[in-house]
C-alpha positions as CSV (number, residue, x, y, z in Angstrom):
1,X,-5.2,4.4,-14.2
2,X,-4.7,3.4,-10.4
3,X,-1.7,3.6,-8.6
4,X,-0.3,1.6,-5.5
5,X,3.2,1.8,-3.9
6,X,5.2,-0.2,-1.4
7,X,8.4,0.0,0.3
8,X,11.6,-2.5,-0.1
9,X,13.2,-3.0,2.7
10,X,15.6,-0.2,2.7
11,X,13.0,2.1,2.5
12,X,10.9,1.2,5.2
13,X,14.4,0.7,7.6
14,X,14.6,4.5,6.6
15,X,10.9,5.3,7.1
16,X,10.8,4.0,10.6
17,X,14.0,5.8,11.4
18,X,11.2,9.4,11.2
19,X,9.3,10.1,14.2
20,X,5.7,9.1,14.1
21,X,4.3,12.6,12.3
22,X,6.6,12.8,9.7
23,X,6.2,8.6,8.8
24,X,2.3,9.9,8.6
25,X,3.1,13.1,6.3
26,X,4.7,10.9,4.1
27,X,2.5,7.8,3.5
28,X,-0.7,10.8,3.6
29,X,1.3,12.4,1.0
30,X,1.8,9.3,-0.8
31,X,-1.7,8.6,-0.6
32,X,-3.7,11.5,-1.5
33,X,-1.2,13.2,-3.7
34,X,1.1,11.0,-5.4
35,X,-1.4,8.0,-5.7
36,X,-3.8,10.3,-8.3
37,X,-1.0,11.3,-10.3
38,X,2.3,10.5,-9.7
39,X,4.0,12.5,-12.7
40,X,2.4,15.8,-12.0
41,X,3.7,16.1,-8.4
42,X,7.7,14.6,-8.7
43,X,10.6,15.1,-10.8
44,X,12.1,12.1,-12.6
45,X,15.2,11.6,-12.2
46,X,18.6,11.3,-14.6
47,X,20.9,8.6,-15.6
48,X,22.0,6.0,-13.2
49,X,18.5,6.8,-11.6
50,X,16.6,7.2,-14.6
51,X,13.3,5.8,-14.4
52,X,12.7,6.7,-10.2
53,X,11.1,10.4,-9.5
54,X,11.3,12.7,-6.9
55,X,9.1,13.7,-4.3
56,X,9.9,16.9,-1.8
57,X,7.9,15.9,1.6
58,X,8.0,18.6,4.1
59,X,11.9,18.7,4.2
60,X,13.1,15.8,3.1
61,X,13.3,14.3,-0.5
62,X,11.9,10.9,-1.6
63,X,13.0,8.8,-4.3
64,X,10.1,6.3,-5.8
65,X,10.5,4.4,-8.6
């Protein structure tokens, strides 16, 4: 199965709030790690959140649905 992602606006207002490595360590990890399989790298989240996972990314957290 392939995989794509893409950022709402929020997201990418919060992604261009990182300095310039850590907006690459994320969209690298998003694209070599998560992109191959999603479910075997994050945690899904619970209730109100349910169906969005987790993603730890150096130190921050990242919430993909």
């Amino acid at each position: 199965m392939n995989w794509d992602y893409k950022f709402d606006a929020r997201a990418l207002k919060e992604l261009k709030k990182l300095g310039a490595p850590d907006q690459q360590r994320v969209i690298r990890y998003l694209q070599h790690e998560v992109l191959r399989e999603p479910k075997s790298f994050g945690k899904p989240l619970k209730r109100k959140l349910a169906g969005l996972w987790r993603y730890h990314v150096g130190n921050q957290k990242d919430i993909y649905g």
